[in-house]
N, C-alpha and C positions, 0 to 999 in steps of 0.2 A: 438133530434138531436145528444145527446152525442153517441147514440146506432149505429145514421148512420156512424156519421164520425170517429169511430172507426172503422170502416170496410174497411173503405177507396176506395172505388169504382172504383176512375181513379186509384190508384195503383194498383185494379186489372187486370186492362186493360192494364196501361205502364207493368206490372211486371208479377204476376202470371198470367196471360193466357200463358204468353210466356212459365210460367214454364208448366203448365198442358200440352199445345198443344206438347211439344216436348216429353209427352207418348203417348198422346189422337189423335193427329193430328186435319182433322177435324170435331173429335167428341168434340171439346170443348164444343159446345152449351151443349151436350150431358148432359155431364160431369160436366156444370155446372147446369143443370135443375135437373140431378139428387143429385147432393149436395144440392140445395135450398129447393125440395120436401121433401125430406129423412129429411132435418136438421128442418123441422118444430116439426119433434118427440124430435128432440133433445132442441130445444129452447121452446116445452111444457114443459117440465120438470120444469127449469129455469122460466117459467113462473108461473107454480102454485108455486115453490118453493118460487116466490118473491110477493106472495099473502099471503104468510102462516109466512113467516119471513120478518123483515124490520135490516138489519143492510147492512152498508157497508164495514162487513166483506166480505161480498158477498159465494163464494163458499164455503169458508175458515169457515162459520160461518154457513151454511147448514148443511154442513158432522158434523161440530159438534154438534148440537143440535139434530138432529137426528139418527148420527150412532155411537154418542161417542167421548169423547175428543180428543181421539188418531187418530181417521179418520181425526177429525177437524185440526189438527196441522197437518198431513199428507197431506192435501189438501192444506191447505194456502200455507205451504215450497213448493208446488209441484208448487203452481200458481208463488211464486214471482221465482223459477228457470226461468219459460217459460216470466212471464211478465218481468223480467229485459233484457230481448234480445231482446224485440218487439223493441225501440227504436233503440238500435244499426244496430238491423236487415235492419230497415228499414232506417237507416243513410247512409249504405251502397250501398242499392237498388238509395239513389238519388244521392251517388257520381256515381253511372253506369247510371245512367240515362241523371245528367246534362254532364259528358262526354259526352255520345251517341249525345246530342243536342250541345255540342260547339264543339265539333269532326266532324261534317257538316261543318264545319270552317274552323277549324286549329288543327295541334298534341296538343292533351291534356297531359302531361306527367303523368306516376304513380303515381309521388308523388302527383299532384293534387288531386287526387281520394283523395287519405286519407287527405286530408286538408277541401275539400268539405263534408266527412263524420265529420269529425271532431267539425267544422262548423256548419251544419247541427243540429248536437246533441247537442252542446252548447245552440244555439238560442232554440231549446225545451226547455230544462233543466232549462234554464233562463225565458222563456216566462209562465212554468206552475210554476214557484217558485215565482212568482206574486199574485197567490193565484186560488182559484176555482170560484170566482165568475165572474171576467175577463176573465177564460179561458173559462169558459162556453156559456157566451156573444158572446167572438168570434166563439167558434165552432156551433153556430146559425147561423148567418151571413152567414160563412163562407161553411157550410153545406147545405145551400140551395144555392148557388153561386157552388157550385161540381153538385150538383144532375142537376143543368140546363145544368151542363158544358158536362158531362158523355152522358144525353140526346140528344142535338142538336150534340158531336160529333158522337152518332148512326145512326141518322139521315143521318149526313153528309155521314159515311158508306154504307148505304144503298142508297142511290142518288148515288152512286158510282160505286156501282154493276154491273155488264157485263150483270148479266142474267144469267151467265153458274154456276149451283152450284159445290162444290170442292169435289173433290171424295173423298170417306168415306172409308179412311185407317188409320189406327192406327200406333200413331207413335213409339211405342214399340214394334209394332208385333203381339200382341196377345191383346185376350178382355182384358185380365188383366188388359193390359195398362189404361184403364178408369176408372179399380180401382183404377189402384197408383193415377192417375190423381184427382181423388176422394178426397184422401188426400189430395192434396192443393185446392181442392173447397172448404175442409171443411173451411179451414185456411180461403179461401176467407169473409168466414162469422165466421169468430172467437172473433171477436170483438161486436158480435149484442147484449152478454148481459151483456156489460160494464155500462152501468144503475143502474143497482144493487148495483152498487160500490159507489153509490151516493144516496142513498136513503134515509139515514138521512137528506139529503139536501132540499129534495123535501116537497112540500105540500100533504095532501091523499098520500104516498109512496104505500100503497097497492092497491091503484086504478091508479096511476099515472105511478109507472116502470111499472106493466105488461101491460099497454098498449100501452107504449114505446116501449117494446119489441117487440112485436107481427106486432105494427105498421111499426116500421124502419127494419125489419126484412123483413116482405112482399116486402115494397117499393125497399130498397137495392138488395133484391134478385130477383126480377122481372127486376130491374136495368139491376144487371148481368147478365142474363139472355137475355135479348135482346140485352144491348152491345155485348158480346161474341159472339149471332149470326152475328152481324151486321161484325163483325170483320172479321168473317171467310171468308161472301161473301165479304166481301170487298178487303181481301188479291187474294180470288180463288187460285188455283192449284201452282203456281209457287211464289205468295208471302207467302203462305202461308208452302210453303217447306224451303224458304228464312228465316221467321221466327223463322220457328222451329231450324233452322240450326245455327240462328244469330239472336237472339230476341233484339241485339239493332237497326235491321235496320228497327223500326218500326217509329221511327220518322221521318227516310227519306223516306219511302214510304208515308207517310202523305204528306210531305210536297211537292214531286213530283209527289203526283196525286190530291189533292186536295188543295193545296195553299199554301202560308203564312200566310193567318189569321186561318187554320184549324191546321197549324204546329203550330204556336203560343198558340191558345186556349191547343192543349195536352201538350203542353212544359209546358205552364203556373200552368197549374192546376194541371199536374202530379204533380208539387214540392206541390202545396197548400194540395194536396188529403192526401202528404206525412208527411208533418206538422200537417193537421188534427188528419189522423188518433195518431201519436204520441203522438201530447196534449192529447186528449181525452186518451187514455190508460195509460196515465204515470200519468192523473187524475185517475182514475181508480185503479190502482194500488198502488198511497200514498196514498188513502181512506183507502183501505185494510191493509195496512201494518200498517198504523195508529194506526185502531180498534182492530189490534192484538198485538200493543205494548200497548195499554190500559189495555187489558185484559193478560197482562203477558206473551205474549208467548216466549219472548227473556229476562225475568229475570228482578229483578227489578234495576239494573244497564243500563239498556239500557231503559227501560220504565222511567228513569227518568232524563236523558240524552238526547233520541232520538230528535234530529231536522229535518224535513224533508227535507232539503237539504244535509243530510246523503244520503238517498237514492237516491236520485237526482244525489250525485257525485258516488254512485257506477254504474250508469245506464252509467255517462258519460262516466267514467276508462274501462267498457265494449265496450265500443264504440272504446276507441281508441284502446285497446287489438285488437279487428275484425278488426279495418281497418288495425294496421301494418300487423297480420297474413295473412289479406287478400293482403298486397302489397308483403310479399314475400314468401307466398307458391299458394295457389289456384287460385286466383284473385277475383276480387268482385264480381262478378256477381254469380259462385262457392257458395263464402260464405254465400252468400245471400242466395243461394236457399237450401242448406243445414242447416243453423241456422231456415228457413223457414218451414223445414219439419221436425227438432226437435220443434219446437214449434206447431205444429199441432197435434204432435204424444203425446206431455203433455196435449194440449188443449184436445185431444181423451179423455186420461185418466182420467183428470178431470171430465168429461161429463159424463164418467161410473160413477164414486162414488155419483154424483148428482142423477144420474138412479136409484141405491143400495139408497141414501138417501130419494128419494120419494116414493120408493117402501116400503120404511122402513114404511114412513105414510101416507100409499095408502089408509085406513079406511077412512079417509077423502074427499076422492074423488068416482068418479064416474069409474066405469067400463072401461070406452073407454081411463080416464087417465091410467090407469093400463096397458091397451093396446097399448099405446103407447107407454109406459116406456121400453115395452119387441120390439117394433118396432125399437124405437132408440137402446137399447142396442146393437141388432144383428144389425146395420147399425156402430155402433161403433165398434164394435168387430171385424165387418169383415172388414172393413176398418182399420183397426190396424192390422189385418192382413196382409194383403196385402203392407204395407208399410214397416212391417219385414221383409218379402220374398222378396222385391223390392234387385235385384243388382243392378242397372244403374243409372249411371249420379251421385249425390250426396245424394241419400239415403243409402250408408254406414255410411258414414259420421253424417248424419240425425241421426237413429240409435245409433253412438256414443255417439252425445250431449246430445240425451235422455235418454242413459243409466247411463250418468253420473248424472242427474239431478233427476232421479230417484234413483239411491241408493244416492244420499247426503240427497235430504227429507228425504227417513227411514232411514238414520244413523243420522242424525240431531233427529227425531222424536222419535229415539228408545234412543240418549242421554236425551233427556229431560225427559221420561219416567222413567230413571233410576235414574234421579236426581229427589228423589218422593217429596223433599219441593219446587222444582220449579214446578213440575208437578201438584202438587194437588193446586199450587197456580193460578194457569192458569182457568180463568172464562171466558167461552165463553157465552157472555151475549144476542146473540141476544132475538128480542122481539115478540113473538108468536101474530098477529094481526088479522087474520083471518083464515075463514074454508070455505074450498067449498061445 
């Protein structure tokens, strides 16, 4: 469940469809069946990789053991750039959200927004510094209560439907648009192999993540999958222009075509989807940062200092950085989608060096893993492409954040390299447990 509700499902219904459909229009289904097909190549990798190692350095402790210490400290810096903005990112998606839903009411003012983000990120921060075995409890619970919720409001979509399906226009212009749109499918499933992160936790970890994976992986994606259609026919031709135009008047078309109790259930559950996904990733990510201050990789003044509620308060100072920038230049919804599509385009990158680090010990496997590995790679690559060459909307911006996050890892990496008694001090220890 941790792999589900990282992924967060009704946020990708409140949030990213809105983002994909204003390239895709209504090729979202499209657009997201081909992100779920495609990304099975990609969460193979991840998968035998979490067969053949057990640490919850997770990615950070792949690249090192098999493509070298330098890949290894290159990949971790690269994950905690992207993982320290998934909270904020999505702190900000519920102050646009719960506006959009008390905005049906009454003027919600600016400053609200960032009080609501602000909020939002604290109650996280506070709720996973509780420890992991609490949070985990709840994201069970809690993760089977999303997956009913996402289901029945499909359901509800389709009971709704006219009949008339929505002309197949792209809302960019051109095919491309289903590539850019591509990009934030992947994002939609960016969180599936947050398990990893937790695998010293678990019992049998080499039998128990990769079946996690594969398992909430299918589920969530077949999820998406039929919500996103459901979505489409449920908008048809003129909500679905509305949408694209205005993706927060999606709680008011819920609520004025199919009820109070169907407005209530998206209201409800977007915020819960939104909590989910958070705790589970900000679990995820003090696992990792943990295993890499054990092993050295911030010096032994910080490995003997680190508290994890260091991290915890830089995730929050991120938080309230995006929400004031967001109340006085872009606005939230802007931000969001932008911080959104830098963290996909890290998530890409990552994904490639896991590609390069199973191909490194492909002798181990089977043919058709081999063939995969070259399947996902060109599904990453060219989707990284296509998010370069993206001008519209807030992929400049996207673009930015990743350019910046990318040269701080290799100038971070390339300082520690140069500093050779911290470097050669640095033991990436995961533990070689099986072979396929």
């Amino acid at each position: 469940m941790q792999s589900f509700t990282s992924i967060g499902p009704m946020v990708d219904v409140a949030a990213l469809f809105s983002v994909i459909a204003i390239y895709s229009g209504a090729f979202l289904p499209v657009v997201m069946a081909i992100s779920f097909l495609l990304g099975y190549s990609t969460i193979n990798t991840v998968h035998k990789l979490s067969r053949t190692f057990v640490s919850n350095g997770g990615y950070y402790s792949y690249a090192g053991k098999t493509l070298g210490k330098f890949a290894g400290i290159f990949t971790g810096l690269l994950y905690i750039a992207y993982g320290i903005l998934v909270v904020p990112n999505i702190s900000l998606f519920f102050s646009v959200f719960l506006s959009s839903i008390l905005g049906l009411y009454f003027t919600v003012p600016g400053i609200a927004q960032v009080l609501f983000s602000l909020v939002f990120s604290a109650t996280v921060v506070l709720f996973v510094s509780r420890g992991l075995k609490l949070t985990l409890k709840y994201t069970v619970v809690a993760g089977f209560m999303e997956m009913g919720a996402v289901l029945l409001l499909s359901v509800m979509f389709f009971l709704a439907w006219s009949g008339t399906p929505p002309a197949l226009t792209f809302g960019g212009g051109t095919f491309d648009a289903i590539w850019t749109g591509v990009i934030f499918g992947i994002l939609a499933f960016s969180g599936s192999g947050s398990s990893i992160f937790i695998s010293e936790n678990v019992e049998k970890p080499s039998f128990t993540v990769p079946r996690s994976l594969l398992t909430s992986y299918t589920v969530s994606g077949l999820i998406m999958v039929l919500s996103s259609l459901s979505l489409v026919l449920f908008l048809g031709n003129p909500g679905l222009q509305s949408y694209m135009g205005n993706p927060l008047i999606l709680p008011f078309l819920i609520g004025s075509r199919l009820g109070v109790a169907a407005f209530l259930l998206f209201a409800v559950f977007g915020i819960v989807s939104a909590f989910n996904l958070c705790v589970s990733y900000l679990n995820a990510l003090s696992n990792s940062v943990r295993r890499m201050v054990s092993e050295n990789l911030f010096g032994d003044r910080v490995r003997l200092s680190f508290r994890p509620f260091f991290l915890l308060g830089i995730v929050f100072a991120l938080t309230v950085l995006s929400a004031i920038a967001s109340y006085f230049s872009a606005g939230f919804f802007f931000m969001f989608a932008a911080i959104a599509g830098a963290v996909s385009l890290s998530y890409i990158s990552v994904h490639i060096i896991m590609n390069v680090a199973l191909f490194r010990i492909r002798q181990r496997f089977s043919i058709f893993t081999t063939i995969m590995v070259f399947i996902s790679s060109a599904f990453l690559v060219l989707s990284f492409y296509y998010s370069l060459a993206g001008n519209q909307y807030s992929l400049i911006l996207s673009n930015i954040i990743f350019a910046f996050s990318l040269a701080g890892a290799l100038l971070v990496t390339l300082a520690i390299k140069i500093r050779k008694t911290h470097y050669d001090s640095i033991a990436i220890g995961n533990v070689l447990v099986s072979q396929d």
